[in-house]
C-alpha positions in Angstrom: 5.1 -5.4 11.6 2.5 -7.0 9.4 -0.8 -7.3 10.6 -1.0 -10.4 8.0 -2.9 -13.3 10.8 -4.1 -16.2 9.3 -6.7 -18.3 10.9 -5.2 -21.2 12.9 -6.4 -24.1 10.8 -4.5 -27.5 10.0 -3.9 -27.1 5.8 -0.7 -27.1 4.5 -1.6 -23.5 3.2 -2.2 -22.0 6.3 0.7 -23.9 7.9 3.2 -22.8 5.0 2.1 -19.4 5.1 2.5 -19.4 9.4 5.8 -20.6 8.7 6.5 -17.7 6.2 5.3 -15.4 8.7 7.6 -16.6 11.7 10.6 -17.4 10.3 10.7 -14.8 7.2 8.2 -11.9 7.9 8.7 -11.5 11.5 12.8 -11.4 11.6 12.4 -9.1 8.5 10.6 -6.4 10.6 13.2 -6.7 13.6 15.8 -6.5 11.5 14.4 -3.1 9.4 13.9 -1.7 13.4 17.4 -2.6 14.7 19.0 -0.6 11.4 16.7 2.6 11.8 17.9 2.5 15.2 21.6 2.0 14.1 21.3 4.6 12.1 19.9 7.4 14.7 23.4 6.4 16.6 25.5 7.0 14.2 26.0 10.6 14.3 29.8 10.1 15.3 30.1 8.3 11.9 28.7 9.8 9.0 30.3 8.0 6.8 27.4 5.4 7.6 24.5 7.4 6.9 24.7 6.5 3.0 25.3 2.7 3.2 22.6 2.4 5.7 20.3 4.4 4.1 20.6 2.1 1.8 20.0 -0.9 3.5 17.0 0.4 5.0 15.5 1.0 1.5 16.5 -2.9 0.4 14.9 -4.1 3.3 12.2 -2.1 2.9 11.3 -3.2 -0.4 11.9 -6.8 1.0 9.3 -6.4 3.5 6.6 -4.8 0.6 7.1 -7.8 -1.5 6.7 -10.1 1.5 3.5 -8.7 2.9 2.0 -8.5 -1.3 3.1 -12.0 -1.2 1.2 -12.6 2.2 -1.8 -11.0 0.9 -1.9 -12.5 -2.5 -2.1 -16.0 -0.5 -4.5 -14.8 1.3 -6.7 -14.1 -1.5 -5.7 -17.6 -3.2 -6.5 -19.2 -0.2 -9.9 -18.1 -0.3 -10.4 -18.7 -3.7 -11.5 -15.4 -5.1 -14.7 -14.9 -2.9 -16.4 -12.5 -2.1 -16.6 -12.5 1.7 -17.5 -9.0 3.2 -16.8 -8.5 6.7 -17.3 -6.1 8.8 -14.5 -3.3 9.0 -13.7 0.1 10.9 -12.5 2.2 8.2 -10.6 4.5 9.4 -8.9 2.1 12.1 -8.1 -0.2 9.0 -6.5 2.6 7.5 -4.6 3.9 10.4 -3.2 0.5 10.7 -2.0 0.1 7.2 -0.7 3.5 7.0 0.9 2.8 10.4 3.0 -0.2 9.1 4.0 1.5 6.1 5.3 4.9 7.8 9.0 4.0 7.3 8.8 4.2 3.8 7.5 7.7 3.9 9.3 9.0 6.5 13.1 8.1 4.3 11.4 10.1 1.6 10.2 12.8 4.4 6.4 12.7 3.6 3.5 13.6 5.0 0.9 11.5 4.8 -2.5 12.5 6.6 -5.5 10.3 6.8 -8.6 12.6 6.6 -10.9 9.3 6.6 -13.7 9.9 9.0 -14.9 8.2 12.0 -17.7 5.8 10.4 -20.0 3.0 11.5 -18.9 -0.3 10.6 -18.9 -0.9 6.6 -19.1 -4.8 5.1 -16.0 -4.9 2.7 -14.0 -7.3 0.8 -11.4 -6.6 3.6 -8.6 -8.6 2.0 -8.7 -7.2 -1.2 -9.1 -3.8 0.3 -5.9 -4.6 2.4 -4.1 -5.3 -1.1 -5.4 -2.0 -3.5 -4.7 0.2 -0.6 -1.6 -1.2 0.1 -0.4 -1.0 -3.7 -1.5 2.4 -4.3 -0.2 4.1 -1.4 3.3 2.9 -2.3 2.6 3.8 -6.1 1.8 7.4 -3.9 4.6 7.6 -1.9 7.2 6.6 -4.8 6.0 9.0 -7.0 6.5 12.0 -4.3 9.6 13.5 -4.2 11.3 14.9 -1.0 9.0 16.7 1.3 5.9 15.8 -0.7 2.3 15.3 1.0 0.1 12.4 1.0 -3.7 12.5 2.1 -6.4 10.0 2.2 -9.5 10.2 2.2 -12.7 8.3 1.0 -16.7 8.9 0.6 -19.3 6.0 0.0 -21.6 6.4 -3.0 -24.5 4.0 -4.4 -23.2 0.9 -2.4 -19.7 1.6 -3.0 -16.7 2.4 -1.1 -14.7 5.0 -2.7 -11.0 5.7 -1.6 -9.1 8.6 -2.9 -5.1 9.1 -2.1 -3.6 12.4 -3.5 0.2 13.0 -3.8 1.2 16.5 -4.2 4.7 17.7 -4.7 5.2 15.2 -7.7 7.2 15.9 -10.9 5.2 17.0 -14.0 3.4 13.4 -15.3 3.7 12.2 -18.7 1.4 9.6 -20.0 2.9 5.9 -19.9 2.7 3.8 -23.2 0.3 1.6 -21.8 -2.5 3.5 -21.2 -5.8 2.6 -19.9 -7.8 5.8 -20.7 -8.0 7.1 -16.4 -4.4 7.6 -15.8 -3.6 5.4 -13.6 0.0 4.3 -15.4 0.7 7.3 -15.7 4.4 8.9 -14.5 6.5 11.6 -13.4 9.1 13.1 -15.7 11.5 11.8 -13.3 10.4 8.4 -12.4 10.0 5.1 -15.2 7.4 2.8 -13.9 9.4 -0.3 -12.6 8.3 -4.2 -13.5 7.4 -4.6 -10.1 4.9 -1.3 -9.8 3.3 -2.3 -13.2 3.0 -5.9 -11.9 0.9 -4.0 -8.4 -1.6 -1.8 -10.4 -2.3 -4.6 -12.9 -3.0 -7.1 -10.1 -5.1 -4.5 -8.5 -6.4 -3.9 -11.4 -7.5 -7.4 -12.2 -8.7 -7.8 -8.4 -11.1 -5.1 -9.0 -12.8 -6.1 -11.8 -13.7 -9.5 -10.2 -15.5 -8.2 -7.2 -17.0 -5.7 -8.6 -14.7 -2.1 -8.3 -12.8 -0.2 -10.2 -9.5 2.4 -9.9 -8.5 5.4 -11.5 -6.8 8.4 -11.3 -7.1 12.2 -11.9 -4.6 14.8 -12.5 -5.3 17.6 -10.0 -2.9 20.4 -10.8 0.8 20.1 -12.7 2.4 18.7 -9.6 -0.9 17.2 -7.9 -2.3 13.5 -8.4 -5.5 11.8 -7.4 -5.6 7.7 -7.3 -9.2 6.5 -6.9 -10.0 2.9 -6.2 -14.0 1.6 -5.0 -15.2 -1.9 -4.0 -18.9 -2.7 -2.8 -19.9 -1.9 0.4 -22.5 -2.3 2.8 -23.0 0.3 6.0 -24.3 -2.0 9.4 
C-alpha cells in the first residue's frame, strides 16, 4: 500500500490529493491483493493463470503511475524546496522496496538491500522517495526472469550516493538519446517506453534542482549499475 500521507491541512491540494488516496489509491491496492490471492487458488483452473497474470501486471502499472502521480504532487505542493528531514535510510528503503515487491516477484527477482544500518541522515526525503522509486522500476523492467537486484549506497563529501545493480539483463545497446553516463541506455530486448523515458527525465530534472545527479555504469555484458546522489547531512 502506499506509504504516500499527506499532512492533514485544510487546502484544496491536500484535500484533493486525500481524496485521491481514499477513493483511488487505497481500493487500487486491495484490489491488486484480492487478484494475487485469486490467483494462488486457481490451481484447479489453469486456464486462469494467463488472463490473471495479466491483470495483475495492468494493475500493477496502475498503482506505479498512481503513487508517481502522488509523489509528483507532493513535490508541487511544496513548491520545489529544499526541505531536508531527517530519515533512517535503510528503514526508508526497506519500506519502498517493501511496496514494490509484487512487481519483482511476477518477474521472479531478487532484490536484496545491502544498505547499512546508519544514524539518521537529513535528506530531501520526497525527492529521494521519487528517484528511488523510478529507478528501481527502470531496474526491475530491465531484468529478465530470475534476474537479481541489490541496493546499496555510501555517503561521500555531503552527498548521499545510492547505487542499484541489475544483473541477469540482456546485452545493452546505447539509446539515441544519450546523455554521455548511460543512463538511457537498453537491453537488446527491451525499447525504452514513453512512460520510462518520461521517469528518468523527471528524475533527471529533479536532480539537478537540488543539487544531485544520476548515472549509470556498465558492470559486465549482462550487469548494470544506476547511480543517483542528493545532499545529505549525517545527525
Amino acid at each position: 500500500m502506499s506509504r504516500f500521507k499527506p499532512e492533514h491541512t485544510g487546502s484544496l491540494s491536500h484535500k484533493i490529493i486525500e481524496m485521491i488516496i481514499h477513493d483511488i489509491k487505497i481500493p487500487l491496492d486491495c484490489l491488486a491483493d484480492n487478484i494475487r490471492k485469486l490467483k494462488h487458488q486457481t490451481y484447479s483452473h489453469p486456464e486462469l493463470n494467463s488472463p490473471l497474470s495479466d491483470l495483475i501486471s495492468h494493475v500493477g502499472a496502475s498503482r506505479n503511475l498512481m503513487d508517481n502521480i502522488l509523489s509528483w504532487s507532493k513535490l508541487f505542493i511544496h513548491n520545489g524546496n529544499d526541505i531536508k528531514q531527517p530519515v533512517l535510510i535503510k528503514l526508508q528503503t526497506d519500506l519502498i522496496l517493501q511496496s514494490m515487491r509484487y512487481l519483482a516477484s511476477e518477474r521472479h527477482l531478487t532484490i536484496s538491500n545491502l544498505v547499512p544500518e546508519l544514524p539518521q541522515v537529513r535528506i530531501n526525503l520526497p525527492v529521494f522517495e521519487f528517484v528511488f522509486r523510478n529507478m528501481l522500476i527502470r531496474a526491475i523492467n530491465e531484468c529478465e526472469s530470475s534476474g537479481l537486484i541489490r541496493i546499496n549506497l555510501k555517503l561521500e563529501n555531503k552527498q548521499l550516493i545510492m547505487r542499484i545493480s541489475s544483473t541477469n539483463i540482456s546485452s545493452l545497446i546505447p539509446a539515441s538519446k544519450q546523455d554521455g553516463k548511460g543512463i538511457y541506455e537498453t537491453s537488446r530486448q527491451e525499447s525504452m517506453t514513453l512512460q520510462d523515458k518520461i521517469s528518468l527525465d523527471l528524475c533527471n530534472e529533479l536532480l539537478n534542482q537540488h543539487k544531485g545527479k544520476m548515472w549509470a555504469k556498465r558492470e559486465t555484458l549482462h550487469t548494470r549499475s544506476a547511480y543517483f546522489s542528493i545532499p545529505a547531512i549525517i545527525e
